[in-house]
C-alpha positions in Angstrom: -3.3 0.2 22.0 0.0 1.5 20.3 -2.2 3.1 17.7 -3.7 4.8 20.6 -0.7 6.0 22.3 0.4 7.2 18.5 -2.4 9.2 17.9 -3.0 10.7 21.4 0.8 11.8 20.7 0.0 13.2 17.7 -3.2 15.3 17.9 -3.3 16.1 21.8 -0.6 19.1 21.1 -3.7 21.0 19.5 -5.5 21.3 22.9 -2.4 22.3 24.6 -1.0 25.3 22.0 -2.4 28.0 24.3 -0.5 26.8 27.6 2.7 26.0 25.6 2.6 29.2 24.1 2.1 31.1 27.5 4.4 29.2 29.7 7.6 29.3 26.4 6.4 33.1 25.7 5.7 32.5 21.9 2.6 33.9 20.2 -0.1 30.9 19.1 0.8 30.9 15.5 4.3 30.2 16.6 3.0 27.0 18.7 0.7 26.1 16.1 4.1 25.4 13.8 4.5 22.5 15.6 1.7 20.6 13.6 2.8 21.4 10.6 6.1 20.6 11.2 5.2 17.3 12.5 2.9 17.0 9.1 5.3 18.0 7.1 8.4 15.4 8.6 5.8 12.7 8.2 4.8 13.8 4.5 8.6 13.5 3.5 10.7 11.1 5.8 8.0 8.5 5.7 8.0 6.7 2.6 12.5 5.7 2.4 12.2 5.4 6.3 9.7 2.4 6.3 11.6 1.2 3.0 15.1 1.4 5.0 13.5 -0.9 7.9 10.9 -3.5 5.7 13.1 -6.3 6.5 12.9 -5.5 10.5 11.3 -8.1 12.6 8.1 -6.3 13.2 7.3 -7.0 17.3 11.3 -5.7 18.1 10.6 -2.8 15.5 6.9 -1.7 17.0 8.7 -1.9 20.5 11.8 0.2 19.5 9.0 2.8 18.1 7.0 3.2 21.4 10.5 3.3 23.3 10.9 6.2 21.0 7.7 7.6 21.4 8.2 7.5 25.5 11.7 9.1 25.0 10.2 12.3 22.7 7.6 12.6 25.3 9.8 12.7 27.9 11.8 15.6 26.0 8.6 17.3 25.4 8.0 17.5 29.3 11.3 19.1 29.9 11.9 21.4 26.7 12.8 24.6 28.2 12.2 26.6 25.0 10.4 26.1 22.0 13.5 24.6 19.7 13.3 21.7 22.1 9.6 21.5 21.9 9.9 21.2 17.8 12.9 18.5 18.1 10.5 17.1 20.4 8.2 16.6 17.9 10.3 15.5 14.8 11.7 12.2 16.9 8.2 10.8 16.8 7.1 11.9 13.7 9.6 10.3 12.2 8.4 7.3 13.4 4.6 7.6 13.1 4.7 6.6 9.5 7.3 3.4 9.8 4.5 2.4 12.4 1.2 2.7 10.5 2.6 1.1 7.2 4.4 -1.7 8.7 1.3 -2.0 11.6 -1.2 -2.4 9.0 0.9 -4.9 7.1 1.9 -6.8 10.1 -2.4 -6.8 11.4 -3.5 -8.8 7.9 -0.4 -11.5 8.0 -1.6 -12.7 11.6 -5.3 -12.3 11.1 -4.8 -14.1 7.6 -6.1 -13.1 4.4 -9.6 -13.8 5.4 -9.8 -11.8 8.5 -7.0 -8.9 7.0 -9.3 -6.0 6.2 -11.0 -6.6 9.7 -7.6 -6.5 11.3 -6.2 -3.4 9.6 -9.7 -1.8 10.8 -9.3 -2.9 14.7 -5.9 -1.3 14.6 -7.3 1.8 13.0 -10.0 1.7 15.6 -6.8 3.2 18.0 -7.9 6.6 16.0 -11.7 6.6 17.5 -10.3 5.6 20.6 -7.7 8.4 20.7 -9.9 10.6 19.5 -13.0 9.6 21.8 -10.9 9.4 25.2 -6.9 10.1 24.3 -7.1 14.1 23.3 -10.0 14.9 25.3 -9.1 13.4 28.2 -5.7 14.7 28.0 -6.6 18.4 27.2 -8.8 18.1 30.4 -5.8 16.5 32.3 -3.1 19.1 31.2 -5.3 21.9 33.4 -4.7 19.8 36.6 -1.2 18.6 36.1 -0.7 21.4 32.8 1.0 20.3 29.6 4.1 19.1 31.0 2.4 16.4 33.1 0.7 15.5 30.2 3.3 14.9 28.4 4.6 13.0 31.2 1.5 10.7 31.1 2.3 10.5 27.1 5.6 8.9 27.6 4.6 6.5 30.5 1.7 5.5 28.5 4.3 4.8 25.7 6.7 2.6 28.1 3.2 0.5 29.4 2.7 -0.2 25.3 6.2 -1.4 24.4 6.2 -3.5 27.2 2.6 -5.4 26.5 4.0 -5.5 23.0 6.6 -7.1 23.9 4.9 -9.2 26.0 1.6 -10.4 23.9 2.6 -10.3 20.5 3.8 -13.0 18.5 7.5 -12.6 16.7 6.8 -11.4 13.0 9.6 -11.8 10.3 9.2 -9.6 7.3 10.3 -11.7 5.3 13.5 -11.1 2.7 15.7 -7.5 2.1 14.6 -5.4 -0.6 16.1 -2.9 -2.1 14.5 0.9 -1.7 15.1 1.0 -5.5 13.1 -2.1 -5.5 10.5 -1.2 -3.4 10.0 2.3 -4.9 8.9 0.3 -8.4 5.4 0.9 -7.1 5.6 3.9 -8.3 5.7 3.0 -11.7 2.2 2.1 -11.6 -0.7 4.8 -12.2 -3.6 2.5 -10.8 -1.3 2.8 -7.4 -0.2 6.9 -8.1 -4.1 7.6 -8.8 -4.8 6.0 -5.3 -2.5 7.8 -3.3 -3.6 11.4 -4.8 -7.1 10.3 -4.1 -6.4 10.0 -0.6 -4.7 12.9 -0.5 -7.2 14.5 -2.4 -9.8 13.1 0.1 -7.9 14.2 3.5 -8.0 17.5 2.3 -11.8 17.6 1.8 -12.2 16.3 5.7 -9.0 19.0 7.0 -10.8 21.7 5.1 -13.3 22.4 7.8 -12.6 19.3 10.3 -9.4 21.2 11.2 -11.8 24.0 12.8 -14.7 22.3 13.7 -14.4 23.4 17.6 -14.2 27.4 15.4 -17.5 26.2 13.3 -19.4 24.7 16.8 -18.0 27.8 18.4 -19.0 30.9 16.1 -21.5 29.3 13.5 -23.8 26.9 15.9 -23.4 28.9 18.9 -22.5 26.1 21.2 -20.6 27.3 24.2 -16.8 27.0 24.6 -17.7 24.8 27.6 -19.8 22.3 25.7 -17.4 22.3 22.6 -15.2 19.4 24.1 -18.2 17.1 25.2 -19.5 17.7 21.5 -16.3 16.8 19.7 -16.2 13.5 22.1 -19.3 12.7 20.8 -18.0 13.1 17.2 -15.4 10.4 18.6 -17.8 8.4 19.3 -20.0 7.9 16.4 -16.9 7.5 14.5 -16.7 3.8 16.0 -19.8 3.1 13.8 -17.6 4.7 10.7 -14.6 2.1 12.0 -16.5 -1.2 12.3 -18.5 0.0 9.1 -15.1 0.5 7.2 -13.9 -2.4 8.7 -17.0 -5.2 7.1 -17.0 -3.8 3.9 -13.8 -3.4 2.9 -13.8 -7.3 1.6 -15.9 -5.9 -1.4 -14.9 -2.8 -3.4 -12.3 -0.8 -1.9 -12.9 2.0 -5.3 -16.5 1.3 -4.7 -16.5 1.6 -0.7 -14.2 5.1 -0.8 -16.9 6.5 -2.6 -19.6 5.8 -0.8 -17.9 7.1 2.5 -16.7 9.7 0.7 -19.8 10.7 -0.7 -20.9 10.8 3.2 -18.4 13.0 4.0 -19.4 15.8 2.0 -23.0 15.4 2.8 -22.3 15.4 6.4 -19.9 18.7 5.7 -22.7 20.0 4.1 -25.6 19.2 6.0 -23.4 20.4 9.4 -23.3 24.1 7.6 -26.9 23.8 6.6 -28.3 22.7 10.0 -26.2 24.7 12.4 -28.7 26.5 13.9 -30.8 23.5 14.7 -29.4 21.4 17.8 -31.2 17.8 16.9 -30.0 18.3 13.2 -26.6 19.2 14.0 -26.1 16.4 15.8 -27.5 14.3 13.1 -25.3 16.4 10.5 -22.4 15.8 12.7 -23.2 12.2 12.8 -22.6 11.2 9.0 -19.7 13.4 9.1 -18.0 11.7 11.7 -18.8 8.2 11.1 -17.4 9.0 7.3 -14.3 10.8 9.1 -13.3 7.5 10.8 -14.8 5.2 8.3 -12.2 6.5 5.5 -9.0 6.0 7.7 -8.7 2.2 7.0 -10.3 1.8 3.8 -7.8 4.4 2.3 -5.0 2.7 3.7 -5.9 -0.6 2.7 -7.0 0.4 -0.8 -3.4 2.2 -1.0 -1.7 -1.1 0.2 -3.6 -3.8 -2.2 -2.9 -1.4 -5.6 0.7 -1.6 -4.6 1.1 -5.8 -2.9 4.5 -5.7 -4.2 5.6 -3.3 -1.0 2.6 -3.2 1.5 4.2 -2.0 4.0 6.1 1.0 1.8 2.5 1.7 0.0 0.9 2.0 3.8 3.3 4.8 4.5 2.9 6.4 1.3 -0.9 6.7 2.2 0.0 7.8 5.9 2.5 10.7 4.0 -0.5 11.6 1.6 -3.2 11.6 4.1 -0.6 14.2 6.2 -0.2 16.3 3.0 -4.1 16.9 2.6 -4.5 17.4 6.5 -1.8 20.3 5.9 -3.4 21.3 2.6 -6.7 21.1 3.8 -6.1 23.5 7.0 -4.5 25.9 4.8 -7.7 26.0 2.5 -9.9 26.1 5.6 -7.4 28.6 6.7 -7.8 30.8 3.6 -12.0 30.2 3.7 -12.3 31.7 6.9 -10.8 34.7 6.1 -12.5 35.1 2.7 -16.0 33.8 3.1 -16.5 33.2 7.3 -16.6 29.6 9.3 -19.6 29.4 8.0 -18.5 28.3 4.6 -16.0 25.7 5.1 -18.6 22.6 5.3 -19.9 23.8 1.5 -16.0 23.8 0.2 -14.8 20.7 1.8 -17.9 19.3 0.0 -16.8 20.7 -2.6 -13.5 19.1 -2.8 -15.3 15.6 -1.4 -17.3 15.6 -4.8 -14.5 16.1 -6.7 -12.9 13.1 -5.0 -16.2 11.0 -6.3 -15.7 12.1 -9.9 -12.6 11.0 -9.9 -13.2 7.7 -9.4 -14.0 6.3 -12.5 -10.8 7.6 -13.7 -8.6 5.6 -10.8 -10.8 2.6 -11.6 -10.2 2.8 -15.5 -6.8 2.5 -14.6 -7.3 -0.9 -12.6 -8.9 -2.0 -15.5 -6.2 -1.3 -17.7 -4.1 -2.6 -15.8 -5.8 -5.9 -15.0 
């Protein structure tokens, strides 16, 4: 549920740029600074944040977080002007990454080390939800009660959450103060380095054209502007097949499971580009990609956190900031292939990058090896 509430919080400021930029009188590009600059404060501030707090009690430090959350919200609601808006959006994404490291952590230690992969994957199924229902719904919402009420809804959603955490979960100690020196010793590694950059390297493949898939349905499948939304639920939710896929075989292989997904991913890229004109093979096209999309969420965050056991919930973040860095990388790419080569291309180069991500897995494993 907090997952949820993050997410929504996240990504539903896409759907809203147009009214936020007509009702603060800034141009789009303006509004659409506020992603990256929530990407970027996630990509830096994440990593010594969740070090700093480690040692918190987790349920009083997921509560203090969706307190937070509600607060920002609330700002977001009121922000006369676009400076407001942007501080608006730092307070939370500030937070965003403390949450998914520590959450992911904190899911396996009370679903046991049987039932942990599972657990990170039902937290991480908060992404399909938000996806499936959070964004769409409240893009839909904003244009009855516009982007101020839905911002409104946001931050009593974010209240609800604290208090059912507060309320249902059990007390979690996280166990003994560590230094951030100590902590950052991961980092020392190269088996856990190699797995970072490959989830970076694999966000970006997704970003490159997911970041404009309503563009690609729009201008390269024809699909009306109308239908767009009810398509990119749908993409929502075949990703629960990705989630509950990612979540059953993560026990095996997490090298060996990345790359099958990840081989997906570009197929379904691929195949979306390749099939465009064809409504039944779209959908199938559309189909891989999104159960990959949602599919490589946990299994890259889990895979980051077992190469570095020494500091979990540190190495969760450090995925969270790398997966934020290839979101912003990849949208720049996508960025730079639409105005180069046409919509129509971006499946083919985020396949292209996809592969790349395959081939460089025997390297990351030769490093487990060596290390073993």
């Amino acid at each position: 549920m907090a997952a949820f509430t993050i997410v929504t919080t996240e990504f539903l400021i896409i759907g809203l740029l147009p009214s936020i930029a007509r009702d603060l009188s800034v141009t789009i590009s303006t509004a659409g600074q506020l992603v990256t600059l929530f990407a970027l404060v996630v990509t830096i501030f994440g990593p010594p944040l969740t070090a700093w707090v480690a040692h918190f009690e987790r349920r009083s430090l997921f509560v203090a977080i969706l307190v937070l959350f509600a607060a920002s919200n609330a700002l977001a609601a009121i922000a006369p002007n676009v400076w407001v808006l942007a501080i608006a959006r730092i307070v939370p994404a500030l937070a965003l990454p403390v949450f998914w490291g520590t959450a992911s952590e904190t899911a396996g230690k009370i679903a046991g080390p049987q039932a942990a992969s599972r657990a990170v994957s039902t937290v991480y199924l908060g992404i399909s939800a938000a996806m499936l229902f959070g964004i769409p719904m409240g893009t839909l919402a904003s244009e009855g009660i516009g982007w101020r009420g839905a911002f409104w809804l946001l931050a009593a959603l974010s209240l609800v959450t604290a208090a059912v955490l507060f309320l249902c979960m059990p007390k979690q100690d996280a166990g003994a103060r560590s230094s951030l020196f100590e902590q950052a010793r991961i980092f020392r590694n190269p088996f856990f380095v190699a797995n970072v950059l490959l989830s970076a390297l694999i966000f970006t493949a997704n970003f490159t054209a997911y970041t404009y898939l309503a563009d690609i349905l729009e201008r390269v499948a024809h699909v009306s502007s109308a239908a767009v939304g009810w398509w990119l639920m749908g993409f929502g939710a075949v990703g629960l097949i990705g989630n509950w896929l990612g979540g059953r075989w993560l026990d095996g292989s997490p090298l060996a499971v990345t790359g099958v997904f990840t081989l997906l991913l570009g197929v379904g890229m691929a195949l979306t580009m390749l099939f465009a004109q064809s409504i039944g093979l779209l959908f199938v096209a559309l189909a891989l990609w999104g159960i990959a999309n949602t599919a490589l969420y946990p299994i890259c965050q889990v895979r980051v956190m077992r190469a570095g056991p020494d500091a979990q919930a540190l190495a969760g973040t450090v995925n969270v900031s790398a997966a934020n860095a290839g979101i912003g990388l990849g949208a720049v790419i996508g960025g730079v292939t639409i105005s180069q080569m046409g919509p129509g291309s971006l499946g083919y180069v985020g396949a292209v990058i996809a592969l790349i991500a395959v081939v460089t897995l025997p390297l990351v494993n030769r490093l487990n090896l060596r290390r073993g």
